[in-house]
N, C-alpha and C positions, 0 to 999 in steps of 0.2 A: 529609946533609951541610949544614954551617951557611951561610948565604949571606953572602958578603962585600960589604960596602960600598963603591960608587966612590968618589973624590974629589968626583966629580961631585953623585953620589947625597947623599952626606954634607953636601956645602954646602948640597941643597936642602933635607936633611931641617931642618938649623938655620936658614934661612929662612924657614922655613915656621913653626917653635915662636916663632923673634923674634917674628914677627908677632903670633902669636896673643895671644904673654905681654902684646905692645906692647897690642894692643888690649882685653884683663883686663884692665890697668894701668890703665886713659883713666879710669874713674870714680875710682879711689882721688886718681887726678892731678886730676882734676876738682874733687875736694874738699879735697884740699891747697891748690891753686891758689884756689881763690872762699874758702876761710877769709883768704886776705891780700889778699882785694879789699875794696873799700864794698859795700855791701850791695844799690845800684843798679845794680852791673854782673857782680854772681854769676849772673842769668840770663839772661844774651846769648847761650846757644846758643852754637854750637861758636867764638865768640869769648873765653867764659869760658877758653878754655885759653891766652890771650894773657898775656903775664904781664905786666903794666901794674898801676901803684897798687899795689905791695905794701906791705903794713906789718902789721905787729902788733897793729892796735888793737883787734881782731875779739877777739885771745887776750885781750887786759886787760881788756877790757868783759867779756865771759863771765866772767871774776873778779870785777869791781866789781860785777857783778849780782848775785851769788851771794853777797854776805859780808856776811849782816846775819840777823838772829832771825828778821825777818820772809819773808824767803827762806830763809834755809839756805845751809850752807856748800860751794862745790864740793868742798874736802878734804875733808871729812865726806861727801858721797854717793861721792867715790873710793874712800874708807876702809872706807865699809860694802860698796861692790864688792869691793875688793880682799881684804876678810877674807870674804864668805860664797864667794868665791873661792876660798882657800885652805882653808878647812874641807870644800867639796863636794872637792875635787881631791885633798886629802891624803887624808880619808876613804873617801874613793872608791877610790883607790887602796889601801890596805887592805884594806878591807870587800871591794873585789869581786875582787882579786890570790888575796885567802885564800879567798872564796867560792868563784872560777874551780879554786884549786888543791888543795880538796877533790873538786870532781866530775871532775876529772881526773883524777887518780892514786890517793885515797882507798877504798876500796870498801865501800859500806854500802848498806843495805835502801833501795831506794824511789829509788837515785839517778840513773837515768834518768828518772824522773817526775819528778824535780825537774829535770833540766836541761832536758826536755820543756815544762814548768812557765815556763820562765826564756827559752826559744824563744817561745812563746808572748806575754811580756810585751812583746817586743819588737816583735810588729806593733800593740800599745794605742798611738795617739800620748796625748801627755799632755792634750790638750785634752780629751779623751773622758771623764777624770777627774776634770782641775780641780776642776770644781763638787762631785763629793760629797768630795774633800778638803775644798776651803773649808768645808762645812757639818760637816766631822768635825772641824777645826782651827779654828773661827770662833771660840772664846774664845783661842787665839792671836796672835790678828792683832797688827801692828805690832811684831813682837816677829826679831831675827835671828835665833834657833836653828829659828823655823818658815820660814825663807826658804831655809834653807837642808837642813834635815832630811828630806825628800821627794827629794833628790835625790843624795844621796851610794850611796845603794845601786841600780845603774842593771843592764839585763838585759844592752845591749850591751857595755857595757862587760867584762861577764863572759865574754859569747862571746868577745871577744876573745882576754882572757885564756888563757879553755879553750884556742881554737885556737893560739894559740902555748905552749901549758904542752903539749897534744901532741906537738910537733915534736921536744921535749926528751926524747933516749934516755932508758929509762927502767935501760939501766946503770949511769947516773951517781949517781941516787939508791938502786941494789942497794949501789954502793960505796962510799956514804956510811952504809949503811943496816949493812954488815958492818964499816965503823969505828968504831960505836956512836952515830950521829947518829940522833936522830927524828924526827920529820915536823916539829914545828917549826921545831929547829935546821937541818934541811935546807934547808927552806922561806927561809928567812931568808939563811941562809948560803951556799947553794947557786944556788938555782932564781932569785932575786930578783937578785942580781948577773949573771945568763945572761940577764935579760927586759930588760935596760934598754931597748932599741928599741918593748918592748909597753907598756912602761911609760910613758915619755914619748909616744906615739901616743895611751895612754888619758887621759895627762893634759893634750898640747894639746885634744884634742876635748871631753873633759870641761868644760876653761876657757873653751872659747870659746859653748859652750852655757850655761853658768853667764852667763860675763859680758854676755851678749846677752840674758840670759833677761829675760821683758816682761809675760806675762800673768801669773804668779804670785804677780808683786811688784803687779800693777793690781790682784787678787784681794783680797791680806791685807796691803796697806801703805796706810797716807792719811796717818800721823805722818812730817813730812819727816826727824825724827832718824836710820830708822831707813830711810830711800828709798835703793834702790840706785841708780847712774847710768842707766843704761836709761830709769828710769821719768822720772828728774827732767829726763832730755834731750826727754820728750815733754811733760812741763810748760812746759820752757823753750821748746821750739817753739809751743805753744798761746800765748803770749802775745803779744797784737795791740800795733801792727803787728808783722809777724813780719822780723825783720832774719835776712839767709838769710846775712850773712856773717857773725856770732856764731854761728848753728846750724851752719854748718863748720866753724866753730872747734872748737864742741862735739864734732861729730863725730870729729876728728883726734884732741880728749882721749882719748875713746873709744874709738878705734883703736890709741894708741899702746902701751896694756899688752898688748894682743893681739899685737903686732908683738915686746915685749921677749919675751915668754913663748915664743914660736914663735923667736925665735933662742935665746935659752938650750937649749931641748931641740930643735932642727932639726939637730944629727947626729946623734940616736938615732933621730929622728925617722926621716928618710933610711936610716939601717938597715935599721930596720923594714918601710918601706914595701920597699927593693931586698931583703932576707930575705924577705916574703911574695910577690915576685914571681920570685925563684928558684925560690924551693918550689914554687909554685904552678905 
């Protein structure tokens, strides 16, 4: 029998999560709050959260800094984010949608070895790798398609996939299958409009690993043409004296695509996640 909730009960349980969210929140607010300070009172310790001296100037300095040949442009290090962004997430999403939904429904030689195969790649972290990439892609370097190429075909991402391409009866695709549909048409037409929850689950996580990503762009970038945001926010911090209220500015730039991308897909999002916890 299912246990029902007091009043009582209820009001604690949501006091209890305010709190927690409140205190997750304190750094992001942290760094909101010290991006519209001077840069002499960003680290006063828990008076930083005082909201005194705000202004802007922290955003327009990070600009004026940034817009000249001999720096580099911030639009241009956004730009190169935001496009090897979209090519790992789009492709990704392809590449491992159609990967996941060959070894799920598909039947051919060898295809538990390979999804075995694809379990497996998933306990390698990428660090372990890095270096003999680099010396396999060294005449690459400086280049977008290698910044982003190593990473559009991903193992979890597949698992994913797999695990929710399971869930999906597999009557749906017999009666698509005796209307004269084939695996592509199915695939496309079918199975793709029923995944939108795995879909956008693989594509925030996919984005937010791309957009955060730091050691692959230290590896194979030094031409600032071609520098993603990551890397140029650790240049821009290395620069003495180091002003900590323009590096929160930075930071907040940095945060804010993450923040768009996570509401545009945050109802399928939500699906997904209440969908795997039914089932489950």
């Amino acid at each position: 029998m299912a246990m029902t909730r007091t009043p009582v009960r209820r009001v604690l349980d949501y006091a209890v999560l305010s709190v927690l969210a409140f205190v997750f929140a304190l750094p992001a607010l942290y760094l909101f709050l010290g991006s519209l300070k001077p840069s002499d009172e960003v680290l006063n310790g828990l008076s930083g959260f005082l909201p005194t001296h705000l202004s802007f100037d922290n955003y327009a300095a990070v600009f004026d800094s940034l817009n000249s040949d001999s720096t580099g442009y911030f639009w241009q290090f956004m730009g190169v984010s935001v496009l090897l962004s979209f090519v790992v997430v789009t492709g990704g999403l392809i590449v491992n949608s159609m990967a996941a939904y060959g070894l799920t429904r598909l039947k051919w030689r060898g295809q538990n070895a390979v999804f075995t195969l694809v379990l497996l790649l998933m306990l390698i972290p990428f660090e372990s790798v890095a270096v003999p990439l680099f010396y396999m892609f060294n005449g690459q370097r400086n280049t977008l398609y290698i910044q982003a190429l190593p990473f559009v075909a991903n193992a979890f991402a597949i698992y994913q996939f797999h695990t929710f391409f399971k869930k999906i009866p597999p009557s749906i695709e017999e009666a698509a299958r005796l209307d004269g549909a084939g695996p592509w048409r199915t695939f496309f037409a079918i199975i793709v409009p029923m995944s939108r929850p795995v879909f956008a689950s693989v594509a925030i996580l996919t984005f937010l690993i791309q957009w955060g990503s730091f050691l692959w762009p230290v590896l194979m970038v030094s031409d600032p043409s071609v520098r993603p945001l990551p890397l140029e926010m650790s240049v821009f911090q290395g620069q003495q004296p180091p002003d900590w209220g323009q590096i929160l500015a930075f930071g907040v730039l940095l945060v804010l695509p993450v923040l768009v991308v996570f509401a545009f897909f945050q109802r399928w999002f939500v699906q997904g996640v209440a969908s795997s916890a039914v089932k489950g």
